[in-house]
C-alpha positions in Angstrom: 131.1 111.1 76.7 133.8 113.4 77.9 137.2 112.3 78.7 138.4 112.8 82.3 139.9 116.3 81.6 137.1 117.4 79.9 135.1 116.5 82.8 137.2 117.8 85.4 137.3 121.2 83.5 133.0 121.0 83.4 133.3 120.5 86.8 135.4 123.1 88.1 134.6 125.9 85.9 131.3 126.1 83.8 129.1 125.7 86.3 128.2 127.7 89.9 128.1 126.4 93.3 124.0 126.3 93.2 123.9 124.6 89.5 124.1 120.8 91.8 124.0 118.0 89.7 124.5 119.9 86.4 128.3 119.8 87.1 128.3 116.1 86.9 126.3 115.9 83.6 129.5 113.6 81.9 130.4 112.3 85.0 127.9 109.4 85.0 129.9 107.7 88.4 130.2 110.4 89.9 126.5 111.6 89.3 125.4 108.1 90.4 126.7 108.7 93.4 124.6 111.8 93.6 121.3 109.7 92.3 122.5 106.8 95.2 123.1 109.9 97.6 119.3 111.8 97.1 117.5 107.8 97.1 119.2 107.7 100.8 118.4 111.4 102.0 114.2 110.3 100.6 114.5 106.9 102.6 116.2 109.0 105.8 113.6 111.7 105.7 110.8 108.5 105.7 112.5 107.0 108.8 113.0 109.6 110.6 109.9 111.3 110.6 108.1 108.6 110.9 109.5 108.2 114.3 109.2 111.8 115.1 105.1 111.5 113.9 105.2 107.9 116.4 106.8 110.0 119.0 103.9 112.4 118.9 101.3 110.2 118.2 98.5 110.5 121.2 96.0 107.4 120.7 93.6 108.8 122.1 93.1 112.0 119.4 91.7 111.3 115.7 95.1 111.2 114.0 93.9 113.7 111.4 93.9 116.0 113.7 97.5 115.4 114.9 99.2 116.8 111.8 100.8 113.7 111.0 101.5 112.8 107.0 103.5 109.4 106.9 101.4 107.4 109.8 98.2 107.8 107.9 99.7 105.7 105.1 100.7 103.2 107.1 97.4 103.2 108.9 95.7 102.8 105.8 97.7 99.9 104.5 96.6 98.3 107.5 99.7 98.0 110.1 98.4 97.8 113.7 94.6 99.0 112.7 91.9 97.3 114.3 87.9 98.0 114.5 86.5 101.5 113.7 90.1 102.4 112.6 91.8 102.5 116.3 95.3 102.4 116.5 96.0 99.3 118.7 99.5 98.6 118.1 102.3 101.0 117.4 105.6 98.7 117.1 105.0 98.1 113.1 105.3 101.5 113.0 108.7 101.6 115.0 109.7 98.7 112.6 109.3 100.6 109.5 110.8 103.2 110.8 114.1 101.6 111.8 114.0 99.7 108.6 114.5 103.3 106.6 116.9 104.7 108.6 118.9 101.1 108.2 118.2 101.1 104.7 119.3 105.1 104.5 122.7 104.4 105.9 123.7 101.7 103.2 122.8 104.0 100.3 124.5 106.9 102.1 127.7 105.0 102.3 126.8 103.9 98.2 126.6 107.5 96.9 129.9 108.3 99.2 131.7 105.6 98.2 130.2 106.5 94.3 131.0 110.7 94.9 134.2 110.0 96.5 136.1 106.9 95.3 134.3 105.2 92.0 135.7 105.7 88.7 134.3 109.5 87.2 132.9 107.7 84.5 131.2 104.6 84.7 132.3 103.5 80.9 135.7 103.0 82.9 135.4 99.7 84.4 131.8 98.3 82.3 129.9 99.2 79.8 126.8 97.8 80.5 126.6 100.3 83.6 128.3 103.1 81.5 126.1 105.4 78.9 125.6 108.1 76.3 122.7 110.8 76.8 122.7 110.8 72.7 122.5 106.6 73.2 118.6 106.3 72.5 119.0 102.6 72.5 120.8 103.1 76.1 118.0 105.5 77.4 115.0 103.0 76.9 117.0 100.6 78.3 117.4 102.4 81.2 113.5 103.8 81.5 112.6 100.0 80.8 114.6 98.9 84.3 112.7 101.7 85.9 109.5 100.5 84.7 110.5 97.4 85.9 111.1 98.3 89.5 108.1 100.3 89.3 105.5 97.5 88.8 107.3 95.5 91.6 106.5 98.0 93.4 102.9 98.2 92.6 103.1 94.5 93.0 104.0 94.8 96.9 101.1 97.5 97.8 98.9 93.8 95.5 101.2 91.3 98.0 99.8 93.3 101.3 96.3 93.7 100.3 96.1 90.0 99.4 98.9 87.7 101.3 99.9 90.3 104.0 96.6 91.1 106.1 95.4 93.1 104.2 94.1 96.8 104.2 92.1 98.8 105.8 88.3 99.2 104.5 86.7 102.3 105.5 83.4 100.0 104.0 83.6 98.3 106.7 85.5 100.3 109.0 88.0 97.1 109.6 91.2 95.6 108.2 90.7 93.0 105.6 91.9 90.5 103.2 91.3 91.4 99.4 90.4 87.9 98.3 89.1 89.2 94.7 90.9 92.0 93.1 89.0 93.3 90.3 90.5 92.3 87.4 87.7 93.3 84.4 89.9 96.0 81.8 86.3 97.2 81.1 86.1 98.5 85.3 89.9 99.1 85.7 89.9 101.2 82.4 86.7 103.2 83.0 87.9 104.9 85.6 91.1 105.9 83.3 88.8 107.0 80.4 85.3 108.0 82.7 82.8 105.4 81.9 82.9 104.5 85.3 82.4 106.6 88.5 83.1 110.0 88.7 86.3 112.4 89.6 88.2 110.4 87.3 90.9 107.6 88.5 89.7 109.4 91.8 86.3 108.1 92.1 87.8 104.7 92.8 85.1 103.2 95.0 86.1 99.9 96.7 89.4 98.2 98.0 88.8 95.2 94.6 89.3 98.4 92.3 92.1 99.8 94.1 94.3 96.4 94.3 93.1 95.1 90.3 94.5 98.7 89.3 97.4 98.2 90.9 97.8 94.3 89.2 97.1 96.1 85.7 99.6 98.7 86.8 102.0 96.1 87.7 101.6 94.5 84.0 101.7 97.3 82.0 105.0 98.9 83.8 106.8 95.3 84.1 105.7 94.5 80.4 106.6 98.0 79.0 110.5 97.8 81.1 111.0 94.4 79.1 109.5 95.8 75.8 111.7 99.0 76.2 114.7 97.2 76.7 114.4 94.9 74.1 113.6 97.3 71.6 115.6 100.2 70.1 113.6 104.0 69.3 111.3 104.0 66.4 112.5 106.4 63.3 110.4 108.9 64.4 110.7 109.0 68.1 114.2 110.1 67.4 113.6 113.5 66.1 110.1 114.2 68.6 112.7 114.2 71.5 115.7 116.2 72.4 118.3 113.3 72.8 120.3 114.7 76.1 121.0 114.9 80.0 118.8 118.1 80.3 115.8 117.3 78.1 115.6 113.7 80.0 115.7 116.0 83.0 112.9 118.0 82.0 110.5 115.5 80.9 111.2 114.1 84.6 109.9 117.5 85.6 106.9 117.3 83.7 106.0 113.8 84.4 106.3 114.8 88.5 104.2 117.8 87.6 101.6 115.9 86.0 101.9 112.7 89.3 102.0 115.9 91.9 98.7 117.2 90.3 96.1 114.2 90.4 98.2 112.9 93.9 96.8 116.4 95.3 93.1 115.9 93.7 93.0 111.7 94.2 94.1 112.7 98.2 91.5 115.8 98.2 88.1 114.1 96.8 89.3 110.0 97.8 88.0 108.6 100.9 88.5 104.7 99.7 92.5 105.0 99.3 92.6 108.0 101.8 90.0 107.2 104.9 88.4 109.6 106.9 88.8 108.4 110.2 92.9 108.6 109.6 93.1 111.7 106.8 90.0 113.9 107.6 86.8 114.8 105.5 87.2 114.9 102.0 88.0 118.9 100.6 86.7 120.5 97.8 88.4 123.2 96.0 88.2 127.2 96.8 89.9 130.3 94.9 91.9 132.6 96.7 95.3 134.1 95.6 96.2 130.7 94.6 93.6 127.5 94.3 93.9 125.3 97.3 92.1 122.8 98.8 90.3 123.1 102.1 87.1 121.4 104.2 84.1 123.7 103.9 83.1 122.7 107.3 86.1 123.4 109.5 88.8 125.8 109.3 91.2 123.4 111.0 94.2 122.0 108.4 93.6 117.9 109.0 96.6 116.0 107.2 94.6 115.6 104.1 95.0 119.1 103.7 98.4 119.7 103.9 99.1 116.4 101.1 96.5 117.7 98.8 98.0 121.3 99.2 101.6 119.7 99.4 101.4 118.1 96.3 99.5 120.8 93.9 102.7 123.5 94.9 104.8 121.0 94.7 103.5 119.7 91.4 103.6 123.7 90.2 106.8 124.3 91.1 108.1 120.8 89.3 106.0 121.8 86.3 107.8 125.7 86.2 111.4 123.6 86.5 109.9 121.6 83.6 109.3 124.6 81.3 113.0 126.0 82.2 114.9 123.0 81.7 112.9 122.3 78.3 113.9 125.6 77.3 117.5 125.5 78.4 117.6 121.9 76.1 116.2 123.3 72.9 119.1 125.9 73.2 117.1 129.0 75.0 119.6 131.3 76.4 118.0 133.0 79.5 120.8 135.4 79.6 120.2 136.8 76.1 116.2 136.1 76.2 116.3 134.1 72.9 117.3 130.8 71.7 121.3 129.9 70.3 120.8 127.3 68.0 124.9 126.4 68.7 123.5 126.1 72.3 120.6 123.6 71.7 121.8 119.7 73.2 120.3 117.8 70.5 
């Protein structure tokens, strides 16, 4: 890690205004701050449009029709659904709403406080928090706490369907309780390796599916953060990667890619996870300058259009960022149009 001058000097000088975060690359306090910062700018953004979408919501129209992205969700997790898939009560709505923007302003005031007034370096006051981008045994450590958070999540989506009232079932065009989440590795797998259904993990076909995927998803995350932080790289992990801030940045890339791609297909062809009667039909896809995703019976955009199309550019832009920082980390010099082996981060 870079002393304090060092840093300052990265800071000021080797980097442009428009490089971002790159400036702070041995800065790890100051980039937490940044990482604190962008979680309460995505957790804003949620609250707030969601009560912009509740402010334009009008009952009385199918919502796919309303151009609404984030109320959908929640309709289909089940807040304030009742028979046939009518809204009938908005205020959980306003309460998750407020409950972002709340949540928004404490991590705002944590990546001030981090950008403005923390230590630089985090190595500075504790070396559990503090790290090395070279630190293999540090990296795992840190993907196996995000695994971990990760399958609690997947954990919550398990809590609703099965402690929390449910979600809604387009099968039977109600809210209900999942009372037995499929749990079989032979049903849950199949999907993952096509023995079972068809369109892949997006032929999921009942609610008992969708909630034993997410307990297996749960496991596996929650198992592999504890395995990954317990264990140090194998012998030849350590020369398949690049061992640094940009290459950890790229595989990020890629790994949003790949989630933005089935998102868009899983959201296109799914009418389990993503109902009708609050997304729109189902789309298939058409060729025109670019692929996109569209309903062959109506030329009208419902919201399942815009996700599925939302998340395939953004998926092919992530995957193009991918490809340039991968570069960049194996020491390609876009200036010269060939690679500096003094410039690879290894």
């Amino acid at each position: 890690m870079a002393n304090t001058a060092e840093s300052s000097r990265l800071v000021e000088g080797e980097y442009g205004w428009w490089a971002g975060n790159a400036r702070l690359t041995e800065l790890s306090g100051k980039l937490l701050g940044a990482h604190v910062a962008h979680a309460g700018l995505i957790v804003f953004w949620a609250g707030a449009i969601t009560l912009f979408e509740l402010s334009c919501f009008n009952p009385a129209k199918p919502m796919y029709e309303q151009g609404l992205i984030l109320l959908p969700h929640l309709a289909a997790q089940g807040w304030g659904v009742g028979a046939g898939g009518a809204i009938v009560d908005t205020y959980p709505y306003f309460v998750i709403g407020v409950l972002h923007l709340i949540s928004s302003a404490f991590l705002g005031f944590g990546g001030i406080f981090h950008a403005l007034r923390g230590p630089e370096t985090l190595e500075e006051q504790s070396g559990f928090f503090g790290y090395s981008w070279a630190d293999g045994d540090k990296m795992t450590t840190i993907i196996g706490i995000h695994l971990i958070l990760l399958g609690f999540g997947a954990f919550l989506l398990v809590a609703k369907a099965i402690a929390f009232g449910g979600l809604y079932d387009p099968a039977v065009e109600n809210v209900r309780v999942i009372n037995n989440p499929t749990l079989n590795p032979a049903v849950i797998f199949g999907y993952l390796f096509g023995t079972v259904g068809k369109n892949w993990i997006a032929g999921v076909s009942n609610l008992e599916d969708v909630v034993g995927g997410h307990i297996w998803v749960g496991l596996l995350c929650i198992g592999g953060g504890f395995w990954h932080i317990k264990t140090q790289p194998s012998e030849w992990t350590r020369g398949l990667f690049i061992w640094s801030g940009e290459a950890y940045l790229s595989y990020s890339l890629g790994a949003l890619a790949l989630m933005g791609f089935i998102a868009a297909y899983f959201c296109a062809v799914n009418t389990v996870v993503y109902p009708e009667v609050f997304y729109g039909p189902a789309l298939s896809i058409k060729l025109g300058v670019f692929p996109y995703f569209a309903d062959p019976n109506s030329s009208f955009p419902s919201c399942r259009s815009w996700l599925a199309n939302a998340h395939f550019f953004l998926g092919f832009f992530f995957l193009q960022g991918h490809i340039w920082h991968a570069l960049r980390a194996a020491g390609f010099d876009f200036g010269r149009g060939k690679v500096v082996a003094s410039e690879a981060t290894t």
